[in-house]
C-alpha positions as CSV (number, residue, x, y, z in Angstrom):
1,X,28.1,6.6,-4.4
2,X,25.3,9.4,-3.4
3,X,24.8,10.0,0.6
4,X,21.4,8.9,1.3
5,X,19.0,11.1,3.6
6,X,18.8,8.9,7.1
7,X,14.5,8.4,6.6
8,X,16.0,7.1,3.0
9,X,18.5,5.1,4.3
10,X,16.1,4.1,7.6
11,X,13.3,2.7,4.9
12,X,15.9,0.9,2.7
13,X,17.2,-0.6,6.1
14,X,14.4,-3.1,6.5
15,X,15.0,-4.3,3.2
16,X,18.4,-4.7,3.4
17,X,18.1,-6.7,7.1
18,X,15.6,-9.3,5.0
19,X,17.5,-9.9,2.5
20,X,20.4,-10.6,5.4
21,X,18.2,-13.0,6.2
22,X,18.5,-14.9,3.3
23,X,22.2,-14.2,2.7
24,X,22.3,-16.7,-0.4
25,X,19.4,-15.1,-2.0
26,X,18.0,-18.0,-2.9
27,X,13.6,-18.1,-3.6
28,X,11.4,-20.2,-5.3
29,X,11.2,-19.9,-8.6
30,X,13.1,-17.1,-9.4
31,X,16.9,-17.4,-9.4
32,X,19.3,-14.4,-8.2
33,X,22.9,-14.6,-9.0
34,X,24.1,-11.5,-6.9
35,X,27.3,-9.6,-7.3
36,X,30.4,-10.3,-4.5
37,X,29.2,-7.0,-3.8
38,X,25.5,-7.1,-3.4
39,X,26.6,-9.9,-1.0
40,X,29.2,-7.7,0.8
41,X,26.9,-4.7,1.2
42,X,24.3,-6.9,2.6
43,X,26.5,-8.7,5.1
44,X,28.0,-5.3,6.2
45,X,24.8,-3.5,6.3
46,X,24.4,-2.0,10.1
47,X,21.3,-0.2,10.3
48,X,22.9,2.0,12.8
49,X,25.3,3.8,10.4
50,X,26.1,7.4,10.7
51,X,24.5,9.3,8.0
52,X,27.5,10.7,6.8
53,X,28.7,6.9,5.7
54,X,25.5,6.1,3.9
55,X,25.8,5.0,0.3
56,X,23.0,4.0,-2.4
57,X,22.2,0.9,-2.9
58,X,23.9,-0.8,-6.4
59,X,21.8,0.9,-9.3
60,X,21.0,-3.2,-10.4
61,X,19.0,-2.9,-7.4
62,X,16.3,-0.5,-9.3
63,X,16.7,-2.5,-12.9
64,X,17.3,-6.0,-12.5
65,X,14.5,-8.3,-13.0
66,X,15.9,-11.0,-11.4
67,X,16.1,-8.6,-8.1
68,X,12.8,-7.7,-8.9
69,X,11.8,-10.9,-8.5
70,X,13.7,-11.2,-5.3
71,X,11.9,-8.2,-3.7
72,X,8.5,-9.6,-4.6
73,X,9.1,-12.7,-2.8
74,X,10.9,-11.5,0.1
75,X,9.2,-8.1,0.5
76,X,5.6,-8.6,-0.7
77,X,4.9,-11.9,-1.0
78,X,5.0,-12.2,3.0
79,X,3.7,-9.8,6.0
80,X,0.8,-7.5,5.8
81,X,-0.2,-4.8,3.0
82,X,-2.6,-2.3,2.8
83,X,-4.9,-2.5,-0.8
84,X,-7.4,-0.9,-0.3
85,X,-10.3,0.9,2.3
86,X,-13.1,-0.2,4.0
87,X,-15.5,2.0,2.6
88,X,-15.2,-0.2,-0.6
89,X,-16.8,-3.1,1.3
90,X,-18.9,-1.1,3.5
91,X,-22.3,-3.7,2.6
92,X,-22.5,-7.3,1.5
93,X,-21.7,-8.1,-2.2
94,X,-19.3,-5.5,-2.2
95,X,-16.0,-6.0,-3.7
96,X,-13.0,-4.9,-5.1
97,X,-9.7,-6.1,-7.7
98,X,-6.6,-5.5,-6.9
99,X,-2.6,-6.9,-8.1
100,X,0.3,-7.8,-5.5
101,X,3.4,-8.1,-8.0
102,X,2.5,-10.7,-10.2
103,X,-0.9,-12.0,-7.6
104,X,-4.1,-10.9,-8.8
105,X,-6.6,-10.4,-5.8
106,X,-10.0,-9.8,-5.3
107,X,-11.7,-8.5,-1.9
108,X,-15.5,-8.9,-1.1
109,X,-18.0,-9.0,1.4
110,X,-20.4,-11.8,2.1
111,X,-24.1,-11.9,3.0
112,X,-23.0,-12.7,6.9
113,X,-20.8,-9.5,6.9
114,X,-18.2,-11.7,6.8
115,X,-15.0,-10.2,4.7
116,X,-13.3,-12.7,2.3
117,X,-10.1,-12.7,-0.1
118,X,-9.2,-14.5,-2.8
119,X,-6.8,-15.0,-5.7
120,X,-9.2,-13.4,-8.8
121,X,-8.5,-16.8,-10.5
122,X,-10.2,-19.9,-11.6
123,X,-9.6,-22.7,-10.9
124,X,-9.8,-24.2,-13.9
125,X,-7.9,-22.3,-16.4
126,X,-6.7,-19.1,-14.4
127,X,-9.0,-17.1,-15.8
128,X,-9.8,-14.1,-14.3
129,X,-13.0,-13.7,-12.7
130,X,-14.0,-9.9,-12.0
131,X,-12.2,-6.8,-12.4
132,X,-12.6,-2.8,-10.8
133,X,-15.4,-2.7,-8.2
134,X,-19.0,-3.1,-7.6
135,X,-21.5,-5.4,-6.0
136,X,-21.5,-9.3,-7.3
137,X,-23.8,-12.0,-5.5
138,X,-21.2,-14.5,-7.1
139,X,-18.3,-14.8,-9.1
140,X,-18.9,-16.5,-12.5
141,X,-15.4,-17.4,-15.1
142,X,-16.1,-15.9,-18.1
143,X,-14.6,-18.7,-19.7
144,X,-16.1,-21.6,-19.3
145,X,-18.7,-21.0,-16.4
146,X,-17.7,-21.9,-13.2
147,X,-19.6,-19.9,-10.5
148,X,-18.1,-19.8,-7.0
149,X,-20.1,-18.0,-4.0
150,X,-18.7,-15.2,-2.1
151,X,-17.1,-17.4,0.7
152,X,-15.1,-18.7,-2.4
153,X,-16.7,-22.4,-2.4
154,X,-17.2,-23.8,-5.8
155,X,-20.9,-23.6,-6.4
156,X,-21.7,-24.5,-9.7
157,X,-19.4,-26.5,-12.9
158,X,-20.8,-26.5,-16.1
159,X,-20.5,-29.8,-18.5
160,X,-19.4,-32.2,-15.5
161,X,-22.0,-34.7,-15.4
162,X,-19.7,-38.3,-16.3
163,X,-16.4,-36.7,-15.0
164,X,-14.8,-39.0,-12.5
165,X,-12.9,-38.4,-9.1
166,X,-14.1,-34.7,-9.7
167,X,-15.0,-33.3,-5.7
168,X,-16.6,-29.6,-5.7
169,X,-15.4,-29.1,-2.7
170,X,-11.3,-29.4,-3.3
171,X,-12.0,-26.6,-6.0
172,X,-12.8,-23.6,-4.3
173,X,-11.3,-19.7,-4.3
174,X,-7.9,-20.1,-2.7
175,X,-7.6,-17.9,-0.1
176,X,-5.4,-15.2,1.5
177,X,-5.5,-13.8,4.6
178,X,-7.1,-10.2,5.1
179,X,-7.8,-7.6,7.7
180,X,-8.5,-4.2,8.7
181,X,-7.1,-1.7,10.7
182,X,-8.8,1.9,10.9
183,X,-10.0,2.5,7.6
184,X,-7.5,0.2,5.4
185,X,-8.2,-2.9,4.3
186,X,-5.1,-5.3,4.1
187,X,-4.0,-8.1,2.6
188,X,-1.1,-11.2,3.4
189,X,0.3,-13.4,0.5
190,X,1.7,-15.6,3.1
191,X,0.2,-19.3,2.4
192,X,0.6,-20.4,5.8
193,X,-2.7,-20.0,7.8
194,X,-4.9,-18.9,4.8
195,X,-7.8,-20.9,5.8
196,X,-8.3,-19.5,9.4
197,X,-11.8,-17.0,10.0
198,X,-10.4,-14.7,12.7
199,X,-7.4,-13.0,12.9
200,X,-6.8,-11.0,15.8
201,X,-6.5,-7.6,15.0
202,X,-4.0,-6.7,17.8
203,X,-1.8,-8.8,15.9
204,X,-2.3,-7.3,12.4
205,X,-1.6,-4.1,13.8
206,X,2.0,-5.1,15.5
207,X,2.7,-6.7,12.5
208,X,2.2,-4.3,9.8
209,X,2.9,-1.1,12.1
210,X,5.1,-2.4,15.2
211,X,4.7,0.1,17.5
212,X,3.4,3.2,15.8
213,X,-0.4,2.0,15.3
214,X,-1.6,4.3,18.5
215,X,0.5,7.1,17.0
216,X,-1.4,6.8,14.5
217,X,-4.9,6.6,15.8
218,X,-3.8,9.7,18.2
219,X,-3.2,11.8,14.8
220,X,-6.6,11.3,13.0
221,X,-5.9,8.1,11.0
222,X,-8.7,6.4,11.4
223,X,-12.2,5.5,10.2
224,X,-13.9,9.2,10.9
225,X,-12.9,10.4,7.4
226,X,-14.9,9.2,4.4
227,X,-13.1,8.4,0.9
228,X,-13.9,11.3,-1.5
229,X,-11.7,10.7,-5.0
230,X,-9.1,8.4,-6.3
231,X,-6.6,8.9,-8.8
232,X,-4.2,6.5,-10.6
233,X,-0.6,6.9,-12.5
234,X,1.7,4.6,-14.2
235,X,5.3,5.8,-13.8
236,X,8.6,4.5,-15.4
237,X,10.8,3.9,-12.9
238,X,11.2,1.1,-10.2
239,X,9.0,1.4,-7.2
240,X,11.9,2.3,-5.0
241,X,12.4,5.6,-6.4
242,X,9.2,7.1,-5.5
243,X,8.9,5.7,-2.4
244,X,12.9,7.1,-1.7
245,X,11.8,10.8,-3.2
246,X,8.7,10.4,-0.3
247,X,11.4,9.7,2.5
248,X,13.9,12.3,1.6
249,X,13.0,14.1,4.5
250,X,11.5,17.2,3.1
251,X,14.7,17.4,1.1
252,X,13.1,18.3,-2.5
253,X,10.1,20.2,-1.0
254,X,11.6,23.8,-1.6
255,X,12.5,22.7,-4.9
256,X,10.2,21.1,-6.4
257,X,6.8,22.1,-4.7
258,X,7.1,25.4,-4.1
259,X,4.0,26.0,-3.5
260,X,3.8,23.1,-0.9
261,X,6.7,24.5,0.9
262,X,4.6,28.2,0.9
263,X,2.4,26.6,3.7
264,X,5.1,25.3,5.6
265,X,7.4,25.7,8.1
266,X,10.1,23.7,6.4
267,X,12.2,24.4,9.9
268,X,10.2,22.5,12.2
269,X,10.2,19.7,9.3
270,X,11.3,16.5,11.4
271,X,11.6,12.7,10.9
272,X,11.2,9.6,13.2
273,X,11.9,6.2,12.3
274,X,10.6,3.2,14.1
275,X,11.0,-0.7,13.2
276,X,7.9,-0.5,10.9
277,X,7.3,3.6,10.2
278,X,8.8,6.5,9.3
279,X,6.6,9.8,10.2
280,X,7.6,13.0,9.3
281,X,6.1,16.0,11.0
282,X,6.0,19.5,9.8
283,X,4.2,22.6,11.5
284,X,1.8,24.4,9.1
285,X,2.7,28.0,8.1
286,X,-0.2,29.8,8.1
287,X,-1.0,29.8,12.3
288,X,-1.5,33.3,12.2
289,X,-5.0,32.8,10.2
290,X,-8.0,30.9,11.8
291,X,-9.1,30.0,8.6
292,X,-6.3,28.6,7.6
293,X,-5.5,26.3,10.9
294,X,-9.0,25.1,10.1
295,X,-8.4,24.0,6.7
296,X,-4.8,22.5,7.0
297,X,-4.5,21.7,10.9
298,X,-1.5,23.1,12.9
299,X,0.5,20.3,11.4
300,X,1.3,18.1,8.9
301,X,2.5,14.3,9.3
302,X,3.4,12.1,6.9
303,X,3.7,8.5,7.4
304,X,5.9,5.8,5.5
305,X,4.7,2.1,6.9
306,X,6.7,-0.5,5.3
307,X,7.2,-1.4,2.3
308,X,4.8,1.2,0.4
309,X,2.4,2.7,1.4
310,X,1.6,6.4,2.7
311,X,-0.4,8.2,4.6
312,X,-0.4,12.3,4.8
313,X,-2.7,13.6,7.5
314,X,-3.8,17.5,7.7
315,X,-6.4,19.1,9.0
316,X,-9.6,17.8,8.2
317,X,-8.0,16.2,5.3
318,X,-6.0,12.5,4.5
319,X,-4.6,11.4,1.4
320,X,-2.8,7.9,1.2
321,X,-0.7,6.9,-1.2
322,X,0.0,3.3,-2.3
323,X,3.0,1.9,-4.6
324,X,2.1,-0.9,-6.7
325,X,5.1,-2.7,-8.6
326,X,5.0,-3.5,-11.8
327,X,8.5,-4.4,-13.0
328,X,12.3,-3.2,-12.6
329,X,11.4,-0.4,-14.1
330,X,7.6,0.3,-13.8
331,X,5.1,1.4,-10.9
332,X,1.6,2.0,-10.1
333,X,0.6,5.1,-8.0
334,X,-2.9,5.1,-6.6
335,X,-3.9,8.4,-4.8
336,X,-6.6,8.2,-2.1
337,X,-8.1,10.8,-0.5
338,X,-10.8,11.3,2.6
339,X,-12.2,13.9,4.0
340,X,-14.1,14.9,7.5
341,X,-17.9,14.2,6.7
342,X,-18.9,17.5,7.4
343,X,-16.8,18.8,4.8
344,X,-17.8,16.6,2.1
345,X,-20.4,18.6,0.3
346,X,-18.3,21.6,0.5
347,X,-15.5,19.2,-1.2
348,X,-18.2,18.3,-3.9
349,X,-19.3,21.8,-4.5
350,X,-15.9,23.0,-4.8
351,X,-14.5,20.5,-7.1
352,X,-17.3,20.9,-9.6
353,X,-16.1,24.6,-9.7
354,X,-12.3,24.2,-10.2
355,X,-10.8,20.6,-11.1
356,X,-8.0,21.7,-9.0
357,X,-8.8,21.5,-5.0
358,X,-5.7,23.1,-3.0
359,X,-4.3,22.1,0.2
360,X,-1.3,23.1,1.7
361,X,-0.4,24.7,-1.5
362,X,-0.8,21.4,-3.7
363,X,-3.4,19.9,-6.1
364,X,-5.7,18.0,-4.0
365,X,-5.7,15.6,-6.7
366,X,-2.9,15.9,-9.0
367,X,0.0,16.1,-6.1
368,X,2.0,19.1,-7.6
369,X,1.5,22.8,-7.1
């Protein structure tokens, strides 16, 4: 089997320790029959193997639907994930849609300022009840009705009048538990705790980025930058692989983005992995120019947080990227970017000019050179 690079095999390790966990693979709904040696490479795994011993995990890993299944469950049906930004709920009646595997969510703001998540289901027949973004005062079912306010409680049921042991208030959104940290808005499919208003933040941000969140906030990720474009792909292959070709360590960059590498100094290129977060650092190659250091910082970082999302911080400039499974085989990309406010009208003027914005030698949009 292929040698892994050790930010691969680092990401892949937190994985493999949870599925440790459960060493008989066994989740609701959804039954795994794993091989003698899916069990044997989990029970050996040792996340403090050399690099030269790495291996791949079994290709069944990246096609089987049953260990699909298992991932959702295990990996992002539990713990914190980011879905989205603040900026999308800046002002009451703001929301936003979203998917978690096979969870349809939807995010909004109330009239108190309060924020609120949901599943985007009634609770009647499951139908959904918004899609995309925008500004709702309620949430009505297309299907048959049913309004529901923005703190989820069931406000209005059409045709009920007669109906017996019927009680409004046991039919109301059900919850999830969300949060913020910086600019990202995240979400926890964990049912335990659903109901409760405050979660401290603190907590959140050991959670979802153990000890890295001041790192972090010390290298511009934070709420400064405003949210400029978004871009979407669909991509057939299993979520894993992008999210392994991101942690490769610089690995492909001279290959495959040339013109990324161009404004690098693939040299200094280095990777630190922490319980949580991988961040990769790399210097910028264009010092000697003022102009330059302006536009794309002395450095740049990327960061990896657990299980799939990114963050790439340079200069004046942030782009995250977020992996959204959709089967064994089949991924959503979405492509955020933000910029430093007083950049943003040179951004807008610029854009309208060329569809392609640069930086550090890649579309600002499209991701390739």
């Amino acid at each position: 089997m292929g040698v892994m690079s050790t930010t691969a095999m680092a990401a892949t390790s937190v994985m493999m320790m949870v599925m440790k966990n459960h060493k008989h693979f066994e989740i609701k709904n959804c039954v795994h029959n794993p091989t003698s040696s899916d069990k044997k490479l989990v029970g050996e795994f040792n996340p403090k193997i050399s690099i030269e011993k790495a291996v791949t995990p079994p290709s069944s890993w990246y096609t089987h639907p049953s260990f699909f299944d298992l991932e959702l469950d295990r990996l992002f049906y539990t713990g914190w994930l980011a879905v989205g930004y603040t900026e999308q709920i800046n002002d009451p009646r703001d929301f936003f849609t979203g998917r978690i595997g096979q969870v349809e969510f939807v995010v909004c703001r109330d009239d108190n300022g309060i924020i609120h998540a949901f599943h985007n289901v009634c609770r009647h027949h499951a139908s959904l009840l918004a899609s995309g973004t925008g500004k709702k005062s309620c949430f009505v079912c297309p299907y048959h009705g049913w309004t529901y306010g923005l703190n989820g409680a069931l406000l209005k049921v059409t045709r009920i009048t007669g109906i017996q042991n019927f009680n409004v208030n046991e039919f109301g959104l059900v919850p999830l538990k969300v949060a913020t940290w910086g600019p990202f808005v995240l979400l926890n499919m964990d049912k335990e705790n659903t109901h409760q208003q405050e979660i401290e933040s603190n907590a959140v941000a050991k959670e979802w980025l153990g000890s890295c969140s001041e790192i972090l906030s010390l290298n511009g990720v934070d709420s400064s930058l405003s949210f400029v474009s978004r871009r979407e792909y669909t991509i057939e292959c299993n979520w894993k692989v992008f999210c392994d070709n991101y942690l490769d360590g610089g690995y492909h960059v001279p290959y495959a983005h040339k013109g990324l590498a161009s404004g690098l100094k693939l040299d200094s290129y280095s990777t630190t992995t922490f319980e949580k977060v991988s961040i990769q650092r790399c210097e910028s190659g264009c010092l000697e120019s003022k102009d330059n250091v302006d536009r794309l910082g002395s450095e740049a970082l990327y960061a990896f947080i657990y299980p799939n999302f990114m963050i790439n911080r340079y200069g004046p400039w942030m782009d995250t990227n977020l992996v959204i499974p959709l089967g064994p085989r089949k991924c959503k990309v979405v492509f955020d970017y933000f910029l430093e406010d007083s950049l943003k009208v040179i951004f807008r003027f610029v854009s309208n000019m060329n569809p392609c914005t640069y930086v550090l030698g890649r579309c600002f949009f499209c991701q390739v050179n």
